[in-house]
Each structure stands twice: as structure tokens, then as C-alpha cells.
C-alpha angles and dihedrals in degrees: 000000000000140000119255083268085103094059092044087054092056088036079060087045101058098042098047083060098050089053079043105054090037086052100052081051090058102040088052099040085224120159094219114161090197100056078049092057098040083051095051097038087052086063096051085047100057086043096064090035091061082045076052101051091037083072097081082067092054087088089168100062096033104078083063106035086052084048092049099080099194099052088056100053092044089053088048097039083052093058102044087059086047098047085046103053093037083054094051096044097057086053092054086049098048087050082064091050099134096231091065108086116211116244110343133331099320092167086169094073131097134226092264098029084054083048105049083051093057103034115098098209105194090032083067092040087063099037080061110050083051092054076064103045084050095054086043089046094050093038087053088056093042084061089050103051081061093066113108099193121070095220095056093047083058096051095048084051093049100057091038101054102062082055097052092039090059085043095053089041084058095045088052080049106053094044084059092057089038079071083232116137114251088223095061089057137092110263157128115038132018111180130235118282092207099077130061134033124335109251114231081193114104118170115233123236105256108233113257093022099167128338110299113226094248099055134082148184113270112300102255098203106105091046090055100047087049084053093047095055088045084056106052090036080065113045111039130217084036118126131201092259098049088048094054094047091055096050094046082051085056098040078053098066088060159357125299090273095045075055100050080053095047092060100047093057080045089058085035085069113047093276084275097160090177093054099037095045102072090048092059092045100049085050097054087049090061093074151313127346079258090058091047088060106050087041080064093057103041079057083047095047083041093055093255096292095163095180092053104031091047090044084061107049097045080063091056100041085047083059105072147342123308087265085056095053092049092048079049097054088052104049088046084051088046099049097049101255090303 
């Protein structure tokens, strides 16, 4: 059995994620919600792991707790998830580093268009609600390792290890589909935290570590309302209102970075809403939120050329069904534009 080094090394982990996952935020100037909540779980997570590693000080309760073999597998089996999952994750995020350029040298792009590209949306999705199934898995332990009575430690066990043993399955699962080799992951045994000598090596929380609640991305305002002049200077008989009707109808066909690329091809062309407008809506018509998407950056990849890109794209959505178009859309992403 180990010393609590092995729980310091996933306690780096973690933390190294949520900087990372802040700091991708920040590079890219992307509004995600889920690299703000990896970021932010990450933290909740260290923070129960160093719960975690303080119980090799708890000398009262450890004679019992080595000699209670379940609870020691189901601790190590935990971490392991955790460790796995932590592992895989910071491999996703360093895929998204800024300096890396998608397939190829696409020097048209911009940040967020180069970001969208990369970013694996319900992969993410998944990687995050693990991270919580990971905090909820070692709290509940942590319950547990309060219990006084035997019987009800094995109780608690009991109900808890079918759970972790479907998460774990998913995890295995979703590193499949993440296309990383299962032998480059963390898994298989961690040994127990509750032999060997006490670590005076605590890792310290690397500032930022995630996003604090209280911080934000820049405040955009005066950008948009920038934006918003340029706007009405260029189209006129438009008032204020109309104008900020027309841009809530475009923030509606997608998320918060569908809508950072709409409004570079907007600026791209002469801030002319009236003319753009109908482009982008045509566009989201064509298919799902996810087409949407990708349509953006092909405009971005084509330097915002809304007449021909979208020229283009209307050919190949006349050409087949929806499905078509989407399978369209992908192979065009996945061959670099060609």
C-alpha cells in the first residue's frame, strides 16, 4: 500500500484542469458554460480529495477502516475513476491549446471560429457530469468513513458500489469514443491511502484554478454597444429598437459563440444587419442548432463571404434530405474545407 502521494498526484491533476479549462476560456474569449463548469467542479473536487488525503491523520478511525476491506477497494476503485477520467480530460483540453491550428494552416479563422472547430461539445458534456459523479462518489465516502457501526459501513458500500461500477463502465466507454488508448490512461489499482508515511507535500491551489464565482470573462458591453452604433450608422431607418430586435432574433439561432461568429461576418460586411440577416436565417433553417454551427465556420474558414458561402451552401442543402446536409457539413469540417 501507498502513501497518500497517489492522492496528491490526482489532487494535481484536478487542479491543473480547472487553470486549464479557465484558461482556454480566456485565450479564446468563448462564453462556454461547460469549460465554466469543469473549471468550477474541478474546484469542488480538489476540495473533497484533500478531504480524501487528510484521512491518513485521522489515526483513531484508521486501524479499523485498513482492516475493512470493502471500504478500501471502493475508496481505491473510486480513485482510480476519478484519476481516469481527470487524466483523459486534460488531454481533451490540451487538444483545444491556441497555438495548435486544425487541420492544417487555416490562417482565415478566427479565435472562436478555431475553437468551435476543436471543441467536442457533448464529449464535454459527458467528462463533466462525471466530474460530478466523481465529487458525489468520494463525499459519499467520506459519509461513510463517519459511520461508527460495521454493519452500517457495509450497508452504505453496498448501495454505493453498483453506482460507481456503471460510472466507471461509462468512463471506459467514453474514452473509447474520445479515440484515447485505454493503455495510456489511468487505471486498474490505486492503492490504499491508509498505510505508509504521512506526506508533508500538499500540493497548492494554482491561482486561478478554475473560474471563481465571482469572476467573469471581460465585460462585453462596451464592445457591443460599439457594435450596436456601427450598426445603425450603417443601415439607415433603423432605430435602436429594431436593431436590437434583429440582433436578439440572431443570438436566438444558437449558442453565445454561434452568436461571436455571427457578428464577425456582421462587421465583415459592413455591419449591414438588413443585408446579413437574411443570410443567417436562411442558414439556420437549413438544418439542426449543430448545423448551424458548422455553416458559421465554413463563413468563418471562407472569410465571411455571406453571398457566396451561403450560395454555396443552399446547393448543397437543395441536393438531398436534412441528414444529407448534416453528413455534408462533416465531411466538408473533416476535409479541411476541400
Amino acid at each position: 500500500m501507498a502513501d497518500p502521494g497517489t492522492v496528491l498526484a490526482i489532487i494535481q491533476t484536478c487542479f491543473k484542469v480547472g487553470k486549464l479549462a479557465y484558461q482556454i476560456q480566456s485565450d479564446y474569449s468563448t462564453a462556454n458554460e461547460t469549460l465554466t463548469s469543469i473549471a468550477r467542479e474541478c474546484d469542488t473536487l480538489g476540495d473533497v480529495l484533500l478531504e480524501v488525503e487528510k484521512l491518513a491523520d485521522s489515526h483513531d478511525r484508521v486501524d479499523r477502516l485498513r482492516n475493512n476491506n470493502k471500504f478500501k477497494r471502493t475508496l481505491e476503485n473510486a480513485l482510480a475513476s476519478c484519476h481516469r477520467n481527470l487524466d483523459a480530460l486534460l488531454d481533451q483540453l490540451k487538444q483545444l491549446s491556441p497555438s495548435k491550428t486544425p487541420n492544417g494552416q487555416i490562417t482565415t479563422w478566427s479565435m472562436t471560429a478555431k475553437f468551435k472547430f476543436l471543441w467536442r461539445k457533448s464529449l464535454m458534456k459527458e467528462y463533466l457530469d462525471y466530474l460530478r459523479g466523481h465529487v458525489q462518489a468520494l463525499t459519499s465516502l467520506m459519509s461513510v468513513y463517519q459511520l461508527k457501526a460495521t454493519r452500517d459501513i457495509d450497508v452504505a458500500l453496498n448501495d454505493l458500489r453498483p453506482k460507481m461500477e456503471r460510472m466507471d463502465e461509462g468512463i471506459s466507454q467514453l474514452l473509447r469514443r474520445s479515440d484515447r488508448p485505454m493503455s495510456s490512461a489511468k487505471s486498474g489499482y490505486v492503492e490504499s491511502i491508509f498505510h505508509g508515511p504521512r506526506s508533508s507535500v500538499i500540493p497548492q491551489r494554482m491561482q486561478p484554478s478554475s473560474v471563481p464565482s465571482d469572476t467573469a470573462l471581460p465585460d462585453p458591453s462596451l464592445a457591443e454597444r460599439s457594435f450596436l452604433q456601427n450598426i445603425i450608422a450603417a443601415t439607415p431607418g433603423q432605430s435602436e429598437d429594431q436593431v436590437l430586435k434583429s440582433l436578439k432574433r440572431i443570438k436566438d439561432f444558437g449558442d453565445a459563440d454561434d452568436y461571436i461568429l455571427a457578428r464577425e461576418a456582421i462587421i465583415a460586411n459592413g455591419h449591414n444587419l438588413l443585408e446579413c440577416l437574411p443570410f443567417l436565417a436562411k442558414i439556420r433553417g437549413y438544418g439542426t442548432a449543430d448545423d448551424y454551427s458548422e455553416a458559421l465556420l465554413v463563413l468563418s474558414a471562407h472569410k465571411n463571404d455571406l453571398q457566396a458561402t451561403f450560395h454555396w451552401l443552399s446547393k448543397i442543402r437543395a441536393l438531398g434530405t436534412q441528414d444529407d446536409y448534416t453528413l455534408a457539413l462533416a465531411a466538408i469540417l473533416n476535409n479541411n474545407f476541400a
